[in-house]
C-alpha positions as CSV (number, residue, x, y, z in Angstrom):
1,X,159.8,-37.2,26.7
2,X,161.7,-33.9,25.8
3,X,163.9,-33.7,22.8
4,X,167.7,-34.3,23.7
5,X,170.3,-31.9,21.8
6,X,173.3,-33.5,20.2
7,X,176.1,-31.8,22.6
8,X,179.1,-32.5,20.9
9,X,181.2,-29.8,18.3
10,X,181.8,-31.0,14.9
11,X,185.1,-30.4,13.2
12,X,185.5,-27.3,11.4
13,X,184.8,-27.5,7.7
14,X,181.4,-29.8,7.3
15,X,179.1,-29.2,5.1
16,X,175.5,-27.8,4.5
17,X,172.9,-28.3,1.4
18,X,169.3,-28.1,0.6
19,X,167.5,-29.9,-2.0
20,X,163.9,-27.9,-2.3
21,X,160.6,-30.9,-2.6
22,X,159.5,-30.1,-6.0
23,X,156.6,-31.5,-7.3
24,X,156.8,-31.8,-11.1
25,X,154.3,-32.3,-13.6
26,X,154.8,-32.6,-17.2
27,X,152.1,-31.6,-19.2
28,X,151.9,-31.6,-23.3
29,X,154.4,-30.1,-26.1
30,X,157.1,-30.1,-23.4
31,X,155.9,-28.0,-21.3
32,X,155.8,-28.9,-17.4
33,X,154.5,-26.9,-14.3
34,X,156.5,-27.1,-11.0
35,X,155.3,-26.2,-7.3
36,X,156.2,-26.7,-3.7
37,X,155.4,-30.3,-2.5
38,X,153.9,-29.6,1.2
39,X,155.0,-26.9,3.4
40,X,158.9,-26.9,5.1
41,X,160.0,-27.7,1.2
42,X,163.3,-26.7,2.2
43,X,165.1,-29.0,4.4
44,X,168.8,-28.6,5.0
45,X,171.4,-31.6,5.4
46,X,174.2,-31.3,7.6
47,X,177.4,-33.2,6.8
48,X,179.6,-33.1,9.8
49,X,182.9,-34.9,10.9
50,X,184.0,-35.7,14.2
51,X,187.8,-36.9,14.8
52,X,187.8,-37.9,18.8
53,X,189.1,-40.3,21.4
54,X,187.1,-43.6,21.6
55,X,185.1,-42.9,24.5
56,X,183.8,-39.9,23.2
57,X,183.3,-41.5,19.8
58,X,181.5,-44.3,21.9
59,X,179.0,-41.5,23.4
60,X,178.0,-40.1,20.0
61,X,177.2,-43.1,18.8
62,X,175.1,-43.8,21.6
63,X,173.3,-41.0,21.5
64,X,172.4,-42.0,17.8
65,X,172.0,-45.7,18.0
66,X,169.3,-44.2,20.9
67,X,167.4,-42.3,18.2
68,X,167.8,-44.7,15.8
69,X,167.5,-42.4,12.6
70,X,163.6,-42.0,13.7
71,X,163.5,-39.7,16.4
72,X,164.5,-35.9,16.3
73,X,167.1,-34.1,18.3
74,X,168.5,-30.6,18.6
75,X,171.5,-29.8,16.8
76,X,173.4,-26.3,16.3
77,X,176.4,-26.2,14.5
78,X,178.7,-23.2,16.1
79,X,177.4,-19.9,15.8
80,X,174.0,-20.9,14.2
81,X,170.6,-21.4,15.4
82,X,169.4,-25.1,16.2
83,X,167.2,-27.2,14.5
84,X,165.3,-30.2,14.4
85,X,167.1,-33.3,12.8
86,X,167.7,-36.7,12.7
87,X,170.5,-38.9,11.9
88,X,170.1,-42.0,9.7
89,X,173.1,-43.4,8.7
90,X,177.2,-43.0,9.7
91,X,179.8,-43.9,9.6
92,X,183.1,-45.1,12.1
93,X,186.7,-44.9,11.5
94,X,190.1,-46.1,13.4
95,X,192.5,-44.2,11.9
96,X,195.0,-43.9,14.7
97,X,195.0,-45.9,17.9
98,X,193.5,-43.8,20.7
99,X,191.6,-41.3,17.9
100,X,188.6,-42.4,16.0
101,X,186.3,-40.6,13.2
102,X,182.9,-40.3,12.6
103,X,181.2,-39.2,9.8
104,X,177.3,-38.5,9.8
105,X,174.9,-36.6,7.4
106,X,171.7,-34.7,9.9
107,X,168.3,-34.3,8.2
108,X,166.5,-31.7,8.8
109,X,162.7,-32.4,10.5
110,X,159.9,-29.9,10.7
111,X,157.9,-32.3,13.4
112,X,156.0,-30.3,15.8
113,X,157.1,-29.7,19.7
114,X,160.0,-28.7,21.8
């Protein structure tokens, strides 16, 4: 089955991070010796907002629920390059009637293929 790409724009102003895998050993007299755990030891986390009408809220979330926080999908946030991610958790509002909010945090994968 070929990957699926999340389609939809976020609102402008989410967020990005990185928290390096660090493997972290402490040895004797306080010293400690740090390396890379594994290769890709940089993965970038995506926290992105989405303020839309209820069917369209309804599609996101079914494009999610269908990945389930286990499979990957594309994802470019505007004027970036895409990249493998996956969504495990987020979150629905109903702030207004006829506009609902989702919040989400992407995970970056490194799993091979297209």
């Amino acid at each position: 089955m070929a990957a699926e790409t999340f389609a939809w724009t976020p609102q402008f102003g989410g967020s990005a991070s990185v928290k390096p895998r660090v493997k972290d050993m402490q040895l004797g007299d306080g010293y400690a010796q740090r390396i890379p755990d594994g290769i890709n030891t940089m993965p970038r986390m995506q926290q992105l907002g989405f303020r839309e009408p209820p069917a369209v809220c309804d599609a996101i979330e079914t494009f999610l629920q269908r990945h389930a926080g286990v499979r990957w999908f594309w994802f470019a946030y505007p004027g970036r390059g895409r990249i493998k991610v996956k969504c495990a958790e987020w979150t629905r509002q109903y702030p207004a009637p006829g506009m609902d909010e989702i919040s989400l945090q992407f995970e970056q994968v490194f799993d091979p293929g297209d």
